[in-house]
Every structure is written in structure tokens, then in C-alpha cells.
C-alpha positions in Angstrom: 18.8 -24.1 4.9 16.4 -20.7 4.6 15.6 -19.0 1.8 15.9 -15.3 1.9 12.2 -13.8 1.6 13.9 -10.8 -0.5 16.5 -11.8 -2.5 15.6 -15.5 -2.9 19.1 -16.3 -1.9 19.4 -20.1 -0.2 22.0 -18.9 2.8 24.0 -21.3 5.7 22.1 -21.3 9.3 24.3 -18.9 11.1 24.3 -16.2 8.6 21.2 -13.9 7.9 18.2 -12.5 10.1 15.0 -14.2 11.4 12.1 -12.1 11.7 8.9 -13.2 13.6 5.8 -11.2 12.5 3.0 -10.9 15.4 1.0 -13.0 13.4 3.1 -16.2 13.7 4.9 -16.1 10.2 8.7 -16.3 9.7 10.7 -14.3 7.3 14.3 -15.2 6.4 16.6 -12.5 5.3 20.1 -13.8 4.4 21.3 -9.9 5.3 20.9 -6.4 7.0 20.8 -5.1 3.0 17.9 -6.9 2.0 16.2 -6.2 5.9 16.5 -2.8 4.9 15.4 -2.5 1.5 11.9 -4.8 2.2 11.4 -2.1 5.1 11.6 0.8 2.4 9.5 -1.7 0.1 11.8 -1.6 -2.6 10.4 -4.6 -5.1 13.2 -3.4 -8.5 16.6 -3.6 -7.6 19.4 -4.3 -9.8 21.2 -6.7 -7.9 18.3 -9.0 -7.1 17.7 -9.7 -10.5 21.5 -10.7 -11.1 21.2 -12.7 -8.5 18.4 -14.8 -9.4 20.5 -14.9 -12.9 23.1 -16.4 -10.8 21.1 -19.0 -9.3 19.5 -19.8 -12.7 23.0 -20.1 -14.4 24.5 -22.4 -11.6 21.4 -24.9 -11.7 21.6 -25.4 -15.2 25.5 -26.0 -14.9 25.0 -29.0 -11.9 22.2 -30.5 -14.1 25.0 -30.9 -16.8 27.6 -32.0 -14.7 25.2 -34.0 -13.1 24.8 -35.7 -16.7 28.2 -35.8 -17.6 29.0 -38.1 -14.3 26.7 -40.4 -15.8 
């Protein structure tokens, strides 16, 4: 599964764009929002930061359900 080179958001296969730079590299981008803010090179946005919050909050909870199953 890709990882969004924005947002940092781990998306499904059929969802998101794939760029391919002229160089050869890859970039992942889980949607047309985060396409268009890396084109304006926005780097501080609100909602990439709640996000990664997100992602943070939800790792910590499987780790502790993880524990509890054992």
C-alpha cells in the first residue's frame, strides 16, 4: 500500500495519483487535494498536521489492544 508523499497518509491501491518525475522517481498522492497543494508548495497546512495526529493516536491504540489480546 503507498504512502502519500504529502500528507503521509497510507491509502488502498485504487485510490490516489501516481506521479512519475522525468528522473525515474515515484510520488504517491492519496488525492487531487494534496496534488494541488505540493504544486503550490504549501509545506503548513492545518489538516496535515491532524492527520499525522490521527495516525499517531491510532498506532498507539493497536499497540494496546495488541497487548490486551495477550
Amino acid at each position: 500500500m503507498p504512502k502519500c508523499v504529502y500528507c503521509g497518509k497510507i491509502y488502498e491501491v485504487p485510490m490516489g495519483l501516481t506521479r512519475v518525475m522525468n528522473d525515474g522517481r515515484i510520488q504517491y498522492l492519496c488525492s487531487s487535494k494534496c496534488r494541488k497543494n505540493m504544486l503550490m508548495k504549501r509545506r503548513k497546512v492545518r489538516w496535515i498536521s491532524k492527520s499525522r495526529e490521527n495516525k499517531v493516536d491510532m498506532s498507539s491504540e493497536e499497540k494496546s489492544a495488541k497487548e490486551e489480546k495477550k
